[in-house]
TILOFI-372629 format. One record per residue (C-alpha): x, y, z; residue in one letter. Coordinates in Angstrom, 3 decimals, m for minus. Each point is the difference from the previous one (the first is absolute). Example, Ala and Ser with C-alpha at 12.3 -4.5 7.8 and 13.67 -1.06 7.14 Angstrom:
       c1       c2       c3 rest
   12.300   m4.500    7.800    A
    1.370    3.440   m0.660    S
***
This chain:
       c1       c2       c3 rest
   75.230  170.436  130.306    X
    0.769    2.800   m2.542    X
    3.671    1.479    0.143    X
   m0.473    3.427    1.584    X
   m1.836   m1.611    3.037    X
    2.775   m2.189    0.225    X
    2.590    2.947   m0.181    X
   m1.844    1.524    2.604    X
    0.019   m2.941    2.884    X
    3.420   m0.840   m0.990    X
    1.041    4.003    0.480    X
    1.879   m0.037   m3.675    X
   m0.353    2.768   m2.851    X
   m1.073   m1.104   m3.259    X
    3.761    0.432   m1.357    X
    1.184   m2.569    2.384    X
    2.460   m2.900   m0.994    X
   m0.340   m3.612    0.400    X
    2.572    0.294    2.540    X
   m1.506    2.311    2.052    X
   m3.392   m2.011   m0.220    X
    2.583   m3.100    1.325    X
    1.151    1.727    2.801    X
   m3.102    1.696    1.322    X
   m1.708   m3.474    0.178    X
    3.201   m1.595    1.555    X
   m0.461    2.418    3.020    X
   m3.551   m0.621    0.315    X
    1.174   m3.431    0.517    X
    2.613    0.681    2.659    X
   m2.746    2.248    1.834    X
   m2.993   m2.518   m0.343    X
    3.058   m2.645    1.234    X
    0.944    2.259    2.935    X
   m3.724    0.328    1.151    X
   m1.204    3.396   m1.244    X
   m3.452    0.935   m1.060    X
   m0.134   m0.465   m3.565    X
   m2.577   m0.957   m2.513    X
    2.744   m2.908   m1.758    X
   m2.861   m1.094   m2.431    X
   m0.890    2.939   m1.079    X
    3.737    1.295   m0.626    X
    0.264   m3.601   m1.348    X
   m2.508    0.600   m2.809    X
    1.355    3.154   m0.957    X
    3.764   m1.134   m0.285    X
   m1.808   m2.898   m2.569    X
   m1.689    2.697   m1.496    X
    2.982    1.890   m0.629    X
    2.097   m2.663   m0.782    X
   m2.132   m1.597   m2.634    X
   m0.574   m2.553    2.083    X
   m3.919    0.028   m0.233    X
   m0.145   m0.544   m3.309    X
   m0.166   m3.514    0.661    X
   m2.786    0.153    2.038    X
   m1.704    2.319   m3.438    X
    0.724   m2.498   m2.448    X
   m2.797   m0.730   m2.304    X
   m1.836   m3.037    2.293    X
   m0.053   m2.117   m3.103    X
    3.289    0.142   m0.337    X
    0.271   m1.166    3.806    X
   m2.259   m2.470   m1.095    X
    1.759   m1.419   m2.618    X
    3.346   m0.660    1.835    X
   m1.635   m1.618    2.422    X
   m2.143   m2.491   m2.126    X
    3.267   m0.861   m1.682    X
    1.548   m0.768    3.177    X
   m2.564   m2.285    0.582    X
   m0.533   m1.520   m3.560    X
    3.367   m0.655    0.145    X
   m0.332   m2.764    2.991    X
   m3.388   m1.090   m0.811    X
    1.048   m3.095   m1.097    X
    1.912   m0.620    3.502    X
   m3.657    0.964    1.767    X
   m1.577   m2.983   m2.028    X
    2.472   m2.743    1.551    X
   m0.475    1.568    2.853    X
   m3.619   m1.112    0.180    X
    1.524   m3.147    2.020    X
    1.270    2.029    2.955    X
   m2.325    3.456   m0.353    X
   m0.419   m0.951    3.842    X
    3.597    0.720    0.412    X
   m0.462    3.406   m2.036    X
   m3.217    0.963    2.071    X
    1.923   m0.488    3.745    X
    2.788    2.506   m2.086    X
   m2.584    2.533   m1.315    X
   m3.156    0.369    2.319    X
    2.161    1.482    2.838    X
    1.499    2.307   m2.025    X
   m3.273    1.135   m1.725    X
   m2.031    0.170    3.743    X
    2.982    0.991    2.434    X
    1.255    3.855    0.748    X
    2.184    1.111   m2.282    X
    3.550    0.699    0.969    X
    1.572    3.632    0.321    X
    2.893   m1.584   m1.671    X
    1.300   m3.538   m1.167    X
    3.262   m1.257   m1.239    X
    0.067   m3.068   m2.117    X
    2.805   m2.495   m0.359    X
   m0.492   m0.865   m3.750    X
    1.806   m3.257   m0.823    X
    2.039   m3.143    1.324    X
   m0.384    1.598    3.490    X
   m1.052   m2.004    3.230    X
   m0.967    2.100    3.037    X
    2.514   m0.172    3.066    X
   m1.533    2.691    2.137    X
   m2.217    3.685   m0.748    X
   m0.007    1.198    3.643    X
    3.353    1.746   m0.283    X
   m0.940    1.867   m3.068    X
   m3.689    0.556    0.831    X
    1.183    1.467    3.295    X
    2.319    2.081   m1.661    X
   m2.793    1.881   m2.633    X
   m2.874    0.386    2.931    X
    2.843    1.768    1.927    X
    1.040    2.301   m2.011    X
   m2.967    0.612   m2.770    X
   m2.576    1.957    2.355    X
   m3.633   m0.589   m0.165    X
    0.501   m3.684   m1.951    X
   m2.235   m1.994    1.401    X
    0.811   m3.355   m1.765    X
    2.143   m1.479   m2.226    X
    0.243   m3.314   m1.556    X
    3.443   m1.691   m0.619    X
   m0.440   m2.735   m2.743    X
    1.356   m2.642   m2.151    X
   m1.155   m0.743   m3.330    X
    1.855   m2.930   m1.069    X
    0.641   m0.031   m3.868    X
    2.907   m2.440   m1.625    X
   m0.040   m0.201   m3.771    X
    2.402   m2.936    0.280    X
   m1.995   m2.081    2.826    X
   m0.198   m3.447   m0.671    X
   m3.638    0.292    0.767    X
   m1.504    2.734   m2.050    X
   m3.063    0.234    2.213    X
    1.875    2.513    1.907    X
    0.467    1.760   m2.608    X
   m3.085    0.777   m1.004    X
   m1.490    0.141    3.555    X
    2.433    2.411    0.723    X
   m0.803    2.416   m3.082    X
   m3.730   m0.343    0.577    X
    0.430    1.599    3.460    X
    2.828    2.356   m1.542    X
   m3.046    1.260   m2.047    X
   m2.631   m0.130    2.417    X
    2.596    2.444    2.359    X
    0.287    2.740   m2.684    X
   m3.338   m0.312   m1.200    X
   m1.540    0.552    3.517    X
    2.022    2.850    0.801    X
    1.663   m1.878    2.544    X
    4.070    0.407   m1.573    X
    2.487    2.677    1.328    X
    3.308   m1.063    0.463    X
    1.084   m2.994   m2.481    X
    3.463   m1.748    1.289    X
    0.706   m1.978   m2.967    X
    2.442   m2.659   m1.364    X
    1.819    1.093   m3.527    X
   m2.160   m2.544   m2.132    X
   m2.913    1.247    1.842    X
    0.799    4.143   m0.354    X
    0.251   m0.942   m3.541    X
   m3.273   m1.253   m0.667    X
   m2.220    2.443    2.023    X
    2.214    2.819   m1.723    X
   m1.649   m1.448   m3.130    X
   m3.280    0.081    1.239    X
   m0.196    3.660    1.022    X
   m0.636   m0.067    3.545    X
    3.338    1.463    1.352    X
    0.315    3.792    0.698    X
    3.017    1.348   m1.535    X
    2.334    1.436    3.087    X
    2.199    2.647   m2.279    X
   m2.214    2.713    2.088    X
   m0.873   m1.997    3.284    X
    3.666   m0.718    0.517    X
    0.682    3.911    0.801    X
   m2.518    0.099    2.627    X
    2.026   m2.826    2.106    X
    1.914    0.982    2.935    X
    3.407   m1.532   m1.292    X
    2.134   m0.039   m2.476    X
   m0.519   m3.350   m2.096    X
    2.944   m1.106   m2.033    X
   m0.765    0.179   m3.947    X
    1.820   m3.846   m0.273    X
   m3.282   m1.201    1.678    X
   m2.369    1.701   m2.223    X
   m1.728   m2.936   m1.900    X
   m1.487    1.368   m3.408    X
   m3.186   m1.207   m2.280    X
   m1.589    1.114   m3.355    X
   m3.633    0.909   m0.054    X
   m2.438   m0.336   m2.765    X
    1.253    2.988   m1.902    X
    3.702   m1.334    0.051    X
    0.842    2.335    2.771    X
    3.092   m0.851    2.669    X
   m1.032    1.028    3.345    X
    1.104   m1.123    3.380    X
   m2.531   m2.645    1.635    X
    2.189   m1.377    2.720    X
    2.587   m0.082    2.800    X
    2.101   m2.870    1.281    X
   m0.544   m0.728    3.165    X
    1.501   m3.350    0.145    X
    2.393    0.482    2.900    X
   m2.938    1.672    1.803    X
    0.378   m1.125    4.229    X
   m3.978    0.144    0.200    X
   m0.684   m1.499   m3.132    X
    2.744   m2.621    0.697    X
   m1.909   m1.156    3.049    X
   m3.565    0.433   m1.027    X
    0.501   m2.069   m3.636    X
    2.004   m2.671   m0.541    X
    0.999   m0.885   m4.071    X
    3.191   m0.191   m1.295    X
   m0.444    2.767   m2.596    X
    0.200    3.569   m0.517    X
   m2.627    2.094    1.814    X
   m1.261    2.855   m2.170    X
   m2.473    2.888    1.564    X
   m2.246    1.115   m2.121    X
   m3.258    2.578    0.376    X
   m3.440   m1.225   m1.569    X
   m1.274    2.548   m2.287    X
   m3.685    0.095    1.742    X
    1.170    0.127    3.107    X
   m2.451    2.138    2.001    X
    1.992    0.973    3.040    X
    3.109    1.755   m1.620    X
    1.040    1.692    3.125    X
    0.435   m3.145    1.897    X
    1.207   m1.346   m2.967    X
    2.729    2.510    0.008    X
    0.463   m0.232    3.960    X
    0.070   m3.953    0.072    X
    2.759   m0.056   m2.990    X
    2.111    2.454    1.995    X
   m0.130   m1.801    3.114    X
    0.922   m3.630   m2.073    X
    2.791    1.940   m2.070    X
    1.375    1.261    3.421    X
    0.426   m3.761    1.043    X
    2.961   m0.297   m2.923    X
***
């Protein structure tokens, strides 16, 4: 989408500043929310477009390419021991790859056991209009399991998540934030966390370095979180994090406000 069209749905001058772009789209979300008639993916697009948000979706496809090869080198020795129990990684996958994909998912990334979903799953449908499903996971991951089948199960299907488009909203332990910070597939927040429709205390900001050595804010702490609480159980800190290739960013935005509100 080129920048005047998006000007022109979002009703801005060319002049405008980022916070006027932030506020325009933060009342298109309050009157898609409230039930008006309102093209949300289009204004959606444009706010990216304006934001600089699409230039992930421009980067040079090799580029793509390459981070996600490396992601995969990088475990391809795990996928080889894993030749014993590729059943086991087949009952994970083929659903994934042959099932409807969800309007919007939230993965427990971690030490985590499920308790319940209903409570927060009945939250999001309620109050994120026209979502039609969403999936409520855990993807068990413990670096310091005595069994390290887990983890490598676990960051096999951490891969095949992002790399099937299937990641939105990450709730993460620390150790885990860490390492996905590392491989590139969080979404900074220093410009989502503006849109959000409360005021989040900078002492739960939790920062990362990308690739370029820049410090940018990647998570919040949501560890005393009443939803989370009862959905997830792991004695740990819960971190929320957005994946960078998410591709529903207004229920992204939505969902995180309605989990945030739960604090």
């Amino acid at each position: 989408m080129e920048r005047k069209k998006a000007l022109q749905i979002m009703g801005l001058n060319e002049n405008c500043s980022e916070k006027e772009i932030k506020s325009k789209y933060k009342v298109s979300l309050k009157q898609e929310k409230s039930g008006e008639d309102i093209n949300l993916q289009e204004i959606t697009q444009a706010y990216n477009e304006l934001m600089g948000f699409e230039k992930y979706k421009r980067l040079d496809v090799n580029s793509k390419s390459f981070k996600t090869r490396k992601f995969l080198f990088h475990y391809l020795s795990y996928i080889i021991i894993f030749i014993g129990i590729i059943s086991l990684l087949l009952w994970m996958f083929v659903p994934k790859l042959t099932e409807k994909k969800p309007d919007l998912s939230v993965s427990f990334v971690g030490s985590f056991y499920l308790l319940e979903s209903e409570k927060l799953e009945t939250q999001l449908y309620k109050n994120i209009n026209n979502l039609e499903k969403v999936v409520v996971e855990i993807i068990y991951l413990d670096k310091n399991s005595a069994d390290g089948e887990y983890d490598k199960a676990g960051r096999v299907r951490l891969a095949g998540t992002i790399i099937s488009g299937q990641a939105d909203i990450f709730i993460e332990d620390d150790e885990n934030f860490t390492f996905m910070v590392s491989e590139g597939v969080l979404m900074p927040l220093d410009d989502i966390i503006p849109l959000l429709d409360m005021k989040i205390e900078s002492s739960r900001y939790i920062y990362g370095v990308d690739e370029q050595g820049n410090k940018w804010i990647y998570g919040i702490d949501v560890s005393y979180n009443k939803t989370i609480l009862q959905t997830a159980y792991g004695n740990t800190i819960r971190i929320l994090s957005i994946a960078k290739e998410t591709e529903h960013f207004d229920k992204v935005i939505q969902g995180s406000n309605i989990i945030l509100k739960e604090d």
